[in-house]
C-alpha positions in Angstrom: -85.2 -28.6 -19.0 -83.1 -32.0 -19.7 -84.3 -34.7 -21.0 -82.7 -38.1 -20.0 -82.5 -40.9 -22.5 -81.7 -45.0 -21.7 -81.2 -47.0 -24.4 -80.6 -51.1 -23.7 -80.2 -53.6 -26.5 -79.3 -57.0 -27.6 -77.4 -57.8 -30.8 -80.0 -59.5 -33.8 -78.9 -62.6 -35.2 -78.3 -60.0 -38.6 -75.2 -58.3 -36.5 -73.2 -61.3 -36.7 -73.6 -62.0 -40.6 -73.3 -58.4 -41.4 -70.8 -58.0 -44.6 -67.9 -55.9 -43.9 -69.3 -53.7 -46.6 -72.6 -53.2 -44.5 -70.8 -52.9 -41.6 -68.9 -49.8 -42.9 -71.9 -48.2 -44.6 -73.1 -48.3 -41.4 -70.8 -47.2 -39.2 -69.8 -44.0 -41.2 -73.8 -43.4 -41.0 -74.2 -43.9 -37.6 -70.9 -41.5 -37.3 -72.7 -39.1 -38.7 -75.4 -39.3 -36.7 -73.6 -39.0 -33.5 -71.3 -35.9 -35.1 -75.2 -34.3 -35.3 -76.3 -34.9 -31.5 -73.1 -33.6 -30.5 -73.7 -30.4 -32.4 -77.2 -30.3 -31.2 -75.5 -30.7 -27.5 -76.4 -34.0 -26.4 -74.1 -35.5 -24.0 -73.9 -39.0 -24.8 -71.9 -40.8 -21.8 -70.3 -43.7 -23.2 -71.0 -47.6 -24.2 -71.9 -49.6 -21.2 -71.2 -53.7 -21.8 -73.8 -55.2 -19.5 -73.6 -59.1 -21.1 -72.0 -60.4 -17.7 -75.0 -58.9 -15.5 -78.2 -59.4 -17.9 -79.2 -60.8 -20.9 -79.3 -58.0 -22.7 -76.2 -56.7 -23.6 -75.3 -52.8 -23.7 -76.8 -49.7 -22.5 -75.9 -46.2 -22.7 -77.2 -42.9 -21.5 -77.8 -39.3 -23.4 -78.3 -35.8 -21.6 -80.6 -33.9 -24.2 -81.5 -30.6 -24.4 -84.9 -31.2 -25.9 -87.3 -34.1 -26.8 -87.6 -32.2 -30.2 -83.6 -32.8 -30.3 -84.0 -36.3 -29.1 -87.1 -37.5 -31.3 -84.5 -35.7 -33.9 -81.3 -38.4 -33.9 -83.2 -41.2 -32.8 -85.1 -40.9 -36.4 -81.2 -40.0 -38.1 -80.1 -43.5 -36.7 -83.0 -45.3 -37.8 -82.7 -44.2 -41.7 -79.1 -44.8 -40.5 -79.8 -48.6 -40.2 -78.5 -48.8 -36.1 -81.9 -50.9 -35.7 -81.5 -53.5 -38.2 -78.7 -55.2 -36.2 -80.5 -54.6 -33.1 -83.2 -55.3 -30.4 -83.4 -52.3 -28.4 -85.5 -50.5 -25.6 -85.4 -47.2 -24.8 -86.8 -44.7 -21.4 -86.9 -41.2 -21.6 -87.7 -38.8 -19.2 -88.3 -35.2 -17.7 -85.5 -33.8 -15.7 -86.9 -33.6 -12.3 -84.4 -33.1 -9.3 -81.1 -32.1 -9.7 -78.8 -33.5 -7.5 -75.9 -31.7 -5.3 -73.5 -34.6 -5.1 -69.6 -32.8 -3.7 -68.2 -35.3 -6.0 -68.9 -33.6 -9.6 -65.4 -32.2 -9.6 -64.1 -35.0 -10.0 -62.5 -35.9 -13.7 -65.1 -37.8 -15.4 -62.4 -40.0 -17.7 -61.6 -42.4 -14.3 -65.5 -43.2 -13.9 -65.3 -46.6 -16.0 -68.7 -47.8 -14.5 -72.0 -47.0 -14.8 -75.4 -48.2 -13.7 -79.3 -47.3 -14.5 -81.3 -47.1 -11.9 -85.5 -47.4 -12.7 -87.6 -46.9 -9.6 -91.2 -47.7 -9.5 -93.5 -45.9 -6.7 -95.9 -48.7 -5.0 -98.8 -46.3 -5.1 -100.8 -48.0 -2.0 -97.6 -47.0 0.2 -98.0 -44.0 2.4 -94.2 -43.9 3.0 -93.3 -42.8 -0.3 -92.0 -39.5 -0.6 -89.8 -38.6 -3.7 -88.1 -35.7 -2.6 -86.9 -37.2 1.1 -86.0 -40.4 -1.7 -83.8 -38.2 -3.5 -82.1 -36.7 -0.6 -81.5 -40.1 0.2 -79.8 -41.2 -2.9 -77.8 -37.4 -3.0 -76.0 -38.9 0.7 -75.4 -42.3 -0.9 -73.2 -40.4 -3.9 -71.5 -38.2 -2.1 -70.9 -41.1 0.7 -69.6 -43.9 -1.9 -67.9 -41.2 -4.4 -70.3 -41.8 -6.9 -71.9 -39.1 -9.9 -75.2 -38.0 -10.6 -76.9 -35.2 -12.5 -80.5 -35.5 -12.6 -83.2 -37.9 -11.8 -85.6 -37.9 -14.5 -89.3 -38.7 -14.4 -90.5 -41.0 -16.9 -94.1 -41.2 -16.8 -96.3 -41.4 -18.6 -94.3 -42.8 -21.0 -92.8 -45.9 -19.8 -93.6 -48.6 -17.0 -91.2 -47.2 -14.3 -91.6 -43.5 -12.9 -88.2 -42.1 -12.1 -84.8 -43.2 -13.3 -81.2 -42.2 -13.3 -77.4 -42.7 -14.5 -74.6 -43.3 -12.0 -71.1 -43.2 -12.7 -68.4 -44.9 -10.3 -64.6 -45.4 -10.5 -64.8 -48.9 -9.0 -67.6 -51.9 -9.3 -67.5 -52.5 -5.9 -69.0 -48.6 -4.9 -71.7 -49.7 -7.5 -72.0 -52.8 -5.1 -72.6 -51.0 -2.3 -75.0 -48.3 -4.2 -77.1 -51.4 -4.7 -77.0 -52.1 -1.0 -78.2 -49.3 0.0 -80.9 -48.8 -2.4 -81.8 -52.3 -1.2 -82.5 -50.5 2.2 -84.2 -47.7 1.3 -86.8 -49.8 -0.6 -87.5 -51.3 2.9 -88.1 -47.9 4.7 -90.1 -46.5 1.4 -92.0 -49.4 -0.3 -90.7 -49.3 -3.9 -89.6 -51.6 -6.8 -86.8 -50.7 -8.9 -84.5 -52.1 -11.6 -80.9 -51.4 -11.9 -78.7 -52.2 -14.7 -75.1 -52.2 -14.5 -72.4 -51.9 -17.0 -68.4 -51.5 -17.7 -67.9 -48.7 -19.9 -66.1 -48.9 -23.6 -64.5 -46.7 -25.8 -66.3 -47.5 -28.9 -69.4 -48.4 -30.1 -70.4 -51.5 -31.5 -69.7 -51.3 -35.5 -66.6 -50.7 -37.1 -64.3 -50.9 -33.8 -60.9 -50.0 -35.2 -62.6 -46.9 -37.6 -65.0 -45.8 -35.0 -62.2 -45.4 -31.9 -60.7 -42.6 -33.8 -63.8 -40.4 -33.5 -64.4 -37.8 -31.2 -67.8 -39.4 -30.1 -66.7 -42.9 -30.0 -64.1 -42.1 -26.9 -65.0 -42.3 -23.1 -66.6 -39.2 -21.5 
């Protein structure tokens, strides 16, 4: 079973008076790391710059194989130092309906957006049904040519109960995603968060080292 992994952070006032000597240490450390979840088969989707939609300022996504795996790098990039220039939060969750979306064919390179959506169930609502929400959400991708693996269930170890990552080839199909989530909250009584993002090619130290590694280009 998957696990799905959400990390969003702000920069620490220490990122911008990093030495370029710290910098590089590191990046090359935090290279390393990522080289390791790759071989442990993570999936890591990309750097999403969300400064122009929230006040935080980057998110990004990872499809793991295991928590073990997970609980694994996200101790590697700690010793690594990737927290020390950072504020971050992270969501994990279960894999827990896998969605059918007509549109996984298509080549993942032109998806240059990508949102996080966090749902949470109003549990005095009779009208909630997760399943019939999924379907829902499966007819919205496959209507606005949008990409989804998995929705993920989260609790009990966060505030929200299901999320899930969305990738588009336009901003304004993400638009219209939101739209129609909008609706759906109507007809099932929930809350939800969504955060979206443009996606880069590198991560945030070291740009001109780290855009010549394997992990540091757009999936």
């Amino acid at each position: 079973m998957k696990i799905g992994f959400c990390a969003i952070w702000k920069n620490k006032p220490s990122e911008y008076h990093a030495t370029k000597n710290d910098e590089n240490d590191t990046t090359l450390k935090i290279s390393e790391c990522f080289d390791k979840a790759n071989d442990f088969g993570i999936k890591i989707y990309g750097l999403h710059n969300i400064r122009w939609s929230s006040d935080n300022q980057y998110f990004t996504f990872w499809e793991c194989p295991s928590f073990e795996i997970l609980e694994i790098i996200i101790s590697d990039l700690e010793k690594a130092g990737d927290f020390k220039f950072a504020k971050s939060w992270h969501s994990f969750g279960s894999e827990f309906y896998s969605f059918s979306s007509s549109n996984k064919h298509i080549i993942e390179n032109e998806y240059r957006y990508g949102a996080v959506l966090f749902v949470g169930i109003n549990n005095k609502s009779n009208n909630y049904n997760v399943n019939l929400f999924c379907e829902d959400i499966n007819d919205i991708l496959d209507n606005n040519k949008l990409i989804s693996n998995f929705c993920y269930y989260l609790k009990p170890f966060g505030y929200w109960d299901y999320f899930m990552y969305v990738r588009s080839a336009s901003f304004e199909n993400l638009e219209i995603f939101t739209e129609k989530i909008e609706e759906i909250k109507l007809e099932y009584s929930f809350k939800f968060k969504i955060y979206t993002g443009i996606k880069e090619s590198n991560f945030r130290f070291g740009r001109s080292y780290q855009i010549k590694n394997e992990w540091a280009k757009k999936t």
